[in-house]
C-alpha positions in Angstrom: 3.7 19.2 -9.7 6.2 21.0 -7.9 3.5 24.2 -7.4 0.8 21.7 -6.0 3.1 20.3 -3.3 4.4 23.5 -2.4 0.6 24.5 -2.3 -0.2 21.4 -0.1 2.7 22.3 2.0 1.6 25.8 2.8 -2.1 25.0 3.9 -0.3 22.6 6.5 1.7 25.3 7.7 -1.7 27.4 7.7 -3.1 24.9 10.1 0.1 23.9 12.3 2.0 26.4 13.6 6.1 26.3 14.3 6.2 22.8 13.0 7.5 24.1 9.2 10.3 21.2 9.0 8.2 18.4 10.5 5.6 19.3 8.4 8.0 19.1 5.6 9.5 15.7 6.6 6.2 14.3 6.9 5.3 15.2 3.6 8.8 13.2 2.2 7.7 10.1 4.1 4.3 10.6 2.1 6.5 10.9 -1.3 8.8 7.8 -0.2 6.3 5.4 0.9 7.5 5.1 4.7 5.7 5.7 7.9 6.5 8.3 10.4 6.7 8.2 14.5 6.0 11.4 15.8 7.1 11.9 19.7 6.0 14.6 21.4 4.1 15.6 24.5 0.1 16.2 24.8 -0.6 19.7 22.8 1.4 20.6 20.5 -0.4 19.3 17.4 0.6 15.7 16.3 -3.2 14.8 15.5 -4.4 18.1 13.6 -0.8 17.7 11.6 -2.0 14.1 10.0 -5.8 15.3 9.8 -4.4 18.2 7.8 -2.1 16.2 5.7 -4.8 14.2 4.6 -7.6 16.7 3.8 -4.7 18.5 1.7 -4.6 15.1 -0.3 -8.2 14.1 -0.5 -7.4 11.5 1.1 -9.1 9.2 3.8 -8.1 9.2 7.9 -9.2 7.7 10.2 -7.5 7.6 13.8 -7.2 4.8 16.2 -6.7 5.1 19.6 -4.6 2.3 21.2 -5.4 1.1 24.7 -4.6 -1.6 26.4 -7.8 -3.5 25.4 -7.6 -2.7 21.9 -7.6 -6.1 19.6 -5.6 -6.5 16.4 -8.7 -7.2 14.5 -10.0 -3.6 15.8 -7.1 -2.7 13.3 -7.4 -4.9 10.4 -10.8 -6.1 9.9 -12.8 -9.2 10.9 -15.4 -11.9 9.6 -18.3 -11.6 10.8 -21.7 -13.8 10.5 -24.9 -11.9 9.3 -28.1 -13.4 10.6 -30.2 -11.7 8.6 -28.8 -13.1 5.2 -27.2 -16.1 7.1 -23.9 -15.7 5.7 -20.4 -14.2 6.3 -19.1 -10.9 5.8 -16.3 -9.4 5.6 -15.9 -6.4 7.9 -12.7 -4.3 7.1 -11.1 -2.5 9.8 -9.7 1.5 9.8 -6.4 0.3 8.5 -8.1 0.6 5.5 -7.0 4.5 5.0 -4.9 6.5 2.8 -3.4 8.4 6.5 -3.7 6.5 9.2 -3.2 8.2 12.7 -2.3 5.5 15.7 -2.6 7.7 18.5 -0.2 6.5 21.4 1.0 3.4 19.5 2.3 2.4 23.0 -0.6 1.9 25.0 -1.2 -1.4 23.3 0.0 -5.0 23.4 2.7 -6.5 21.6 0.3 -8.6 19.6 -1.7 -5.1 18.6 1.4 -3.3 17.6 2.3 -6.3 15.3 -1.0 -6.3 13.2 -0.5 -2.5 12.4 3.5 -3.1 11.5 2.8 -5.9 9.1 0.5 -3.8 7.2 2.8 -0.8 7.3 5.2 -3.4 5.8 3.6 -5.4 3.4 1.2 -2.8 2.1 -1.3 -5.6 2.9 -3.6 -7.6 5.1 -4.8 -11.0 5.7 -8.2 -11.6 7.1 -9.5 -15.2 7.3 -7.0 -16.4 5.1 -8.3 -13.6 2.3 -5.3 -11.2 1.8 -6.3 -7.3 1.1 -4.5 -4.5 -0.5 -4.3 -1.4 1.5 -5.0 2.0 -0.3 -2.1 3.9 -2.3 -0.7 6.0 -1.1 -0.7 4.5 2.4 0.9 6.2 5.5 1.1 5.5 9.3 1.2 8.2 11.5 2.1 6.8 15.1 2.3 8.6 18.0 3.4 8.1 21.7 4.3 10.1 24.5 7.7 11.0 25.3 6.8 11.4 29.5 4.9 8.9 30.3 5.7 5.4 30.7 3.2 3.7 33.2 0.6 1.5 31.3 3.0 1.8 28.1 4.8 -1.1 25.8 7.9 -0.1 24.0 8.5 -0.6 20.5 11.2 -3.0 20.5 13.8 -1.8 17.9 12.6 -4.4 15.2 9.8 -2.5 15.4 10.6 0.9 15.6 13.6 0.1 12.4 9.9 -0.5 10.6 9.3 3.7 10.4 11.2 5.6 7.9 11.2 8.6 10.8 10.9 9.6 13.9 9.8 13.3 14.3 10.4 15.2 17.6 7.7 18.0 18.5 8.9 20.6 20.3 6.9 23.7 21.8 6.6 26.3 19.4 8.6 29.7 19.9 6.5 32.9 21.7 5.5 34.4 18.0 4.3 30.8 16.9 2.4 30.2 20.5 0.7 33.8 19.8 0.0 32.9 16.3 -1.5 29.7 17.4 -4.0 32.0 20.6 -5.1 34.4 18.0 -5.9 31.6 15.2 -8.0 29.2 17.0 -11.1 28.4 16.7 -13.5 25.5 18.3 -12.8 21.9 16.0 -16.5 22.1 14.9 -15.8 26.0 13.3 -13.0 24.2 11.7 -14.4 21.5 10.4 -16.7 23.9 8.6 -13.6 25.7 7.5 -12.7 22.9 5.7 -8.8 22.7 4.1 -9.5 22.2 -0.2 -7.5 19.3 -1.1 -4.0 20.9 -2.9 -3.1 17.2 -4.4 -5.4 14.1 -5.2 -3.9 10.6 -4.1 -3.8 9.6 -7.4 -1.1 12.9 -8.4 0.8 11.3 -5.1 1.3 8.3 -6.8 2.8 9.9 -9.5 4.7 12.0 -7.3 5.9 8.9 -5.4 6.9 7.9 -8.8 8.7 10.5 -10.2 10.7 10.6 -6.5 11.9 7.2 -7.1 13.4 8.1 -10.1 15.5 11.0 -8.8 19.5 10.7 -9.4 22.0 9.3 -6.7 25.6 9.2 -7.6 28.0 6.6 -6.7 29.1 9.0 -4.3 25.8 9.8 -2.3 25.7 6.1 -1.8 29.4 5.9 -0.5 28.6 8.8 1.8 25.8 7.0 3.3 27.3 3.7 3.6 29.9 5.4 5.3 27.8 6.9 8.0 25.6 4.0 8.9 28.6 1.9 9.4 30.3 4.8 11.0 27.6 4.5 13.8 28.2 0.4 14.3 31.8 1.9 15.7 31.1 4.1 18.1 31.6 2.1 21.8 28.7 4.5 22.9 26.6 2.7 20.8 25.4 -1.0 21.6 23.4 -1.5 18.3 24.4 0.4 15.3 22.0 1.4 12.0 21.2 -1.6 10.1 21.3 -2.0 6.1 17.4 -0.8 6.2 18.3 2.6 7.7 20.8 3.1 5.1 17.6 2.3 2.5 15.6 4.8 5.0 17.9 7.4 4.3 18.6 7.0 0.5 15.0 6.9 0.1 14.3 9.9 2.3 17.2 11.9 0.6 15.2 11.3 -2.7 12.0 12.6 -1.2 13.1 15.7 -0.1 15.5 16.1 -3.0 12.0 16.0 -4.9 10.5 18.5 -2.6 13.1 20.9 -3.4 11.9 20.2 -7.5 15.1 18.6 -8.2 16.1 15.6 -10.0 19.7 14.7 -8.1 20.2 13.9 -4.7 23.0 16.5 -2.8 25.3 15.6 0.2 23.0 17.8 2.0 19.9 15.9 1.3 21.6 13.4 3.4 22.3 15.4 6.3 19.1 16.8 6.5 17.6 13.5 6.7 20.1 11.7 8.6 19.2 12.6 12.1 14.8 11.8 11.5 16.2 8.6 10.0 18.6 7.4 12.5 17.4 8.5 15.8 15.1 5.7 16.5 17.7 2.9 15.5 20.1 3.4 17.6 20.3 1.8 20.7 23.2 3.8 23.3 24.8 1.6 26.2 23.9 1.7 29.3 26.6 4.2 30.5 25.7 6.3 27.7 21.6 6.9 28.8 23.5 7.7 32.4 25.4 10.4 31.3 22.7 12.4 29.3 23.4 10.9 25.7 21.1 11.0 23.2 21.0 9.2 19.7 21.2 12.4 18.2 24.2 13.5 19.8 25.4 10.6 18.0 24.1 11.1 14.6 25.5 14.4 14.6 29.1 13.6 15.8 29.0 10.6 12.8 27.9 13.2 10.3 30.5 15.5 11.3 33.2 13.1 11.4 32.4 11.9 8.0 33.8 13.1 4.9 31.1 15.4 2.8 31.9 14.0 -1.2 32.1 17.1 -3.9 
């Protein structure tokens, strides 16, 4: 198995140039069963990433654009009445996908966010009173716009605690931006140029399987009790990580501890992990945000301060 992910791993890093350890991260959410917030500015390849992630798995897409207009049955699914055979149907909605891109998550309502998060939570959704399983594996890809903030509606923290990541794009170096000039082609040449799938999603679920059975010692899990705690101190924090970011980051040590075909999680799993899995739950004061603070700065300060077991 370990051949077939690396195999998947290298046609996404065919397709998406200088993103080699988002690509990488997004293929552990896929292997932990979480969801992934990807924040970045218009360009640098947040849609093509989860178009090629799921061609590389045979999996289905489908993308929905939020907008301020867009209804949470536009996500999930409705009832509808057919006139023709004078009874109801049920119509599912795009939710219904193995990746599932939610481009600029906050353009839309409170109430629209909502109806994607419970499914991203409970693997399931209720329609008429008729409750549906979603497809496994299952992944949400959300994105939103690190710039822009007219016409926009925050994820409150309860909401963003509900992704295992959040994945910063940055532009690509000058060899990766030349790489990325000589190899494109128009999206109907590449849609001809299909990507051959490297994994099927039923191998993913054995994958996912196999990742939740990888080793962590008594120790691992002291280490990262001790750093999500570690962040509740800080006085330039005003909420620290909460027990599910802990989870986040034991599950997420697993995945990539898988990725790198082994068994046992390593203290450096951890820090790898760490700052993807903690950067979105941490909410800095006031004073902090003023003086040019960032949760990462943060992260990174905790994980140095922190004592690496042996």
């Amino acid at each position: 198995m370990g051949g077939k992910i690396e195999q998947l791993l290298g046609a996404m890093e065919q397709r998406v140039y200088g993103q080699k350890l988002n690509i990488r991260l997004l293929a552990a959410a896929l292997l932990a069963g979480g969801h992934v917030l990807l924040e970045g500015v218009p360009g640098l390849g947040k849609t093509k990433m989860a178009r090629t992630l799921a061609a590389s798995i045979g999996g289905e897409y489908r993308r929905i654009q939020f907008t301020p207009d867009l209804m949470p049955s536009d996500i999930t699914g409705s009832v509808i009445f057919d006139m023709a055979r004078s009874e109801f149907q049920t119509v599912l909605g795009p939710v219904f996908a193995n990746i599932v891109l939610a481009d600029e998550i906050n353009r839309s309502g409170p109430k629209t966010q909502a109806a994607l998060l419970e499914a991203m939570e409970e693997q399931q959704v209720t329609i008429h009173g008729t409750t549906y399983r979603l497809p496994d594996p299952f992944l949400v890809v959300a994105t939103q716009n690190p710039i822009e903030y007219e016409g926009t509606y925050p994820l409150p923290e309860a909401q963003l605690d509900r992704f295992l990541f959040k994945l910063t794009l940055d532009y690509p170096g000058e060899e990766q931006e030349r790489q990325i000039l000589r190899g494109h082609v128009p999206y109907e040449k590449e849609r001809e140029q299909a990507v051959l799938p490297a994994l099927t999603p039923e191998e993913i679920r054995e994958a996912k399987a196999r990742t939740a059975e990888v080793v962590v010692e008594d120790s691992i899990i002291a280490y990262i009790t001790t750093i999500v705690r570690k962040t509740r101190d800080s006085k330039r924090v005003q909420l620290g990580a909460s027990p599910r970011a802990g989870i986040a980051i034991l599950t997420a040590s697993k995945a990539w501890a898988a990725l790198e075909g082994r068994s046992y999680v390593t203290p450096d799993d951890v820090k790898l992990v760490a700052r993807p899995a903690l950067r979105h739950r941490l909410l800095l004061t006031p004073q902090e945000e003023l003086e040019g603070g960032t949760s990462d700065h943060i992260v990174q300060e905790t994980l140095a301060s922190v004592p690496v077991p042996r």
